[in-house]
Steps between C-alpha positions, in 0.01 A plus 500: 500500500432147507279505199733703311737212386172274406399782259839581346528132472192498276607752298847340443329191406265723217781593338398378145867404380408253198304824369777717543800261373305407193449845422867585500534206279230652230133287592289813659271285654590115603161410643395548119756227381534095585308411799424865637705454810764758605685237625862435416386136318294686257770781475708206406269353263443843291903650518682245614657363821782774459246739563286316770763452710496898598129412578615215716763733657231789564231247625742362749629795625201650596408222666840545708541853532124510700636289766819668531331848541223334730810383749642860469171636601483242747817553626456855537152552625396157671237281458308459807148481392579202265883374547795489286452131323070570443598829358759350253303257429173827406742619305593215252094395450428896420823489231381184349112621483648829385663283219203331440256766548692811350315813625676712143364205290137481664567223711591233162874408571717198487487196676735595797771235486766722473411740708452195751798381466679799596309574822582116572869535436523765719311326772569158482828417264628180560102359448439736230818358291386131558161672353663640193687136390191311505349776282835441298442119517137511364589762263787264324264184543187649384563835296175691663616782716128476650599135651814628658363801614220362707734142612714739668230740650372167624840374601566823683243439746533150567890579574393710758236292629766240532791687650246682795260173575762216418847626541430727820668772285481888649223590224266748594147408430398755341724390187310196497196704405667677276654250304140369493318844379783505216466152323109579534534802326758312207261205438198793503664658270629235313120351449500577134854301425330215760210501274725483163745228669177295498393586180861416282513827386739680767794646302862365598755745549759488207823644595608588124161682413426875574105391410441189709464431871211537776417680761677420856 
């Protein structure tokens, strides 16, 4: 039973939700339009931000329902073979690599911040807010969504690092390798916007524009 959350989890996380909004909305296929990216930044820079935030909303709450329905399992079944925080923390990698390698879209999906930040709401709050302004903060100063998104996948784990080694704070270390696996996986995924920050040519999000932006 133990595996069973881990693979629903996955499958939550597959859920292709930028394909399915911007169908609604009239673009059959969004990986044929902008950057290619199911994302809800390139959902926002093909339809508009009106329409990407239901792909932010989707992306999110996938992210969050797989933890709540991996503590359900938990709660009703046990988890003795790999205890209640490891398991969580199963859960919220498989819906993020679900996100990022979609099993209905042959393993090409997003980039997982989304879906990462709603397993890390749900798990860690009060660090995962403080993660979400400094992606606010660099996304005001700079205008890339990529800079914000990985600052605060970085910033993530180095408040947790900080609050379990420095602050003696009741973290369980297994979060600390989490939050480390996660802002991996953003700057992996993210190496294409690293390479174009380098090169000048990254796009900068425009807030007014339906057709500008980059990926995050």
């Amino acid at each position: 039973m133990e595996i069973v959350p881990v693979f629903v989890a996955y499958l939550l996380g597959s859920l292709p939700t930028g394909l399915w909004v911007s169908r609604i909305y009239g673009v059959r296929d969004i990986r044929t339009e902008g950057s290619g990216n199911i994302g809800a930044t390139n959902v926002a820079r093909v339809l508009g931000h009106r329409v990407a935030v239901w792909v932010y909303i989707g992306d999110i709450g996938k992210g969050v329902l797989a933890i709540l329905l991996t503590r359900y399992i938990v709660g009703k079944f046990g988890a003795e073979y790999f205890g209640f925080d490891l398991l969580l923390v199963i859960a919220a990698v498989a819906a993020v690599l679900g996100h990022v390698f979609p099993i209905y879209l042959r393993f090409k999906g997003g980039k997982g911040v989304n879906t990462g930040l709603g397993v890390m709401v749900s798990l860690l709050p009060y660090e995962t807010v403080l993660a979400v302004g400094l992606f606010l903060l660099m996304l005001l100063l700079t205008r890339y969504v990529s800079v914000g998104s990985m600052t605060a996948g970085a910033g993530l784990f180095i408040m947790v690092l900080i609050e379990r080694y420095m602050l003696a704070q009741s973290v369980a270390q297994v979060y600390v390798y989490l939050t480390a696996v996660l802002a991996i996986l953003v700057f992996v995924t993210h190496r294409q916007n690293i390479l174009r920050l380098m090169a000048g040519t990254e796009n900068r999000l425009s807030f007014g524009s339906a057709r500008s932006g980059n990926d995050g």
